[in-house]
C-alpha positions, -999 to +999 in steps of 0.1 A: -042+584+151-049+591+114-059+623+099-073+629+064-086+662+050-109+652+027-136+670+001-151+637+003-187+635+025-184+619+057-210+611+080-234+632+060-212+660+063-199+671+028-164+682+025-142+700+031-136+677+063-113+667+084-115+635+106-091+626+132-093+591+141-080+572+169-083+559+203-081+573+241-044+572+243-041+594+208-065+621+225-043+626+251-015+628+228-031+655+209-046+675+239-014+673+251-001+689+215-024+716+220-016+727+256+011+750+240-021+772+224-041+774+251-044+807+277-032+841+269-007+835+246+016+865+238+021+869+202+008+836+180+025+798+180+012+768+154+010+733+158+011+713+124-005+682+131+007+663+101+042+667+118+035+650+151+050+616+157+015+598+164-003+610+137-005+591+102-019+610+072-042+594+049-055+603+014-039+633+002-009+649+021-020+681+032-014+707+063-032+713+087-020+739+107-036+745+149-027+784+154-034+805+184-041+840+182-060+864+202-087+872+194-092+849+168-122+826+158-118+804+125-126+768+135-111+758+099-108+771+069-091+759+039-065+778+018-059+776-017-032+749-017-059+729+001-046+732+037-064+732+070-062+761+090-079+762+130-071+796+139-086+802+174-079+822+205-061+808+233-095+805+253-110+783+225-083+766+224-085+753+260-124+744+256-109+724+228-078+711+252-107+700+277-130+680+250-096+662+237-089+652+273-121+640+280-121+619+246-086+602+262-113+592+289-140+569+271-144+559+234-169+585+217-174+605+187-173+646+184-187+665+154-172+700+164-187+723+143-193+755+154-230+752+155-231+726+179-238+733+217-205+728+230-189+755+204-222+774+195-218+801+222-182+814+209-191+828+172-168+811+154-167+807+116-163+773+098-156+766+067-142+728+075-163+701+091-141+689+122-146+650+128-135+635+158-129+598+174-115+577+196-132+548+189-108+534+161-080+513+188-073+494+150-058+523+136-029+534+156 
């Protein structure tokens, strides 16, 4: 799977965005990553994604941190060092869990943005376009 955080527009999004690219077998890997944030999760535990062993960073090398904590609801945001940070609640973070499982399923494409009907009902705030796909089998 690759990862670049990019200001760059991408697919008519402009930046900040962040595209994770890769094929069925990397979703898994990932939803599998993120298992450890989802439910009630006492206290808060982080993921960095640049650090996983199936994930190749692109362009410039950047975190990109996956938090859980309750209560929570920033679906990105970028600090001033230019990191990502996806700080959610453990219940967003299983909705998230469930759409990276079903990406392992079938090749397909995700723009999750919280406006979108799959994230729109949660209230999240977004200051990073989230770009996701598992139709890349070149790149891993």
């Amino acid at each position: 799977m690759t990862l670049e955080l990019t200001n760059e527009r991408v697919f008519s999004f402009d930046g900040p965005n962040l595209c994770l690219l890769g094929n069925p077998q990397d979703f898994r890997l990932l939803a599998e990553a993120i298992l450890q944030l989802t439910g009630s999760v006492e206290g808060s535990k982080t993921v960095e994604l640049t650090e996983l062993p199936f994930i190749k960073v692109t362009g410039d090398k950047r975190s990109v941190l996956f938090s859980c904590k309750k209560d929570s609801r920033c679906l990105g945001s970028v600090n001033q060092a230019g990191d990502a940070i996806f700080e959610l609640d453990g219940r967003v973070w299983e909705r998230l869990f469930i759409l990276f499982t079903l990406m392992s399923w079938n090749k397909c494409t995700y723009y999750l943005n919280a406006y979108e009907s799959y994230l729109s009902d949660l209230n999240l705030a977004q200051e990073c376009n989230f770009i996701c796909s598992s139709e890349f089998d070149h790149l891993s």
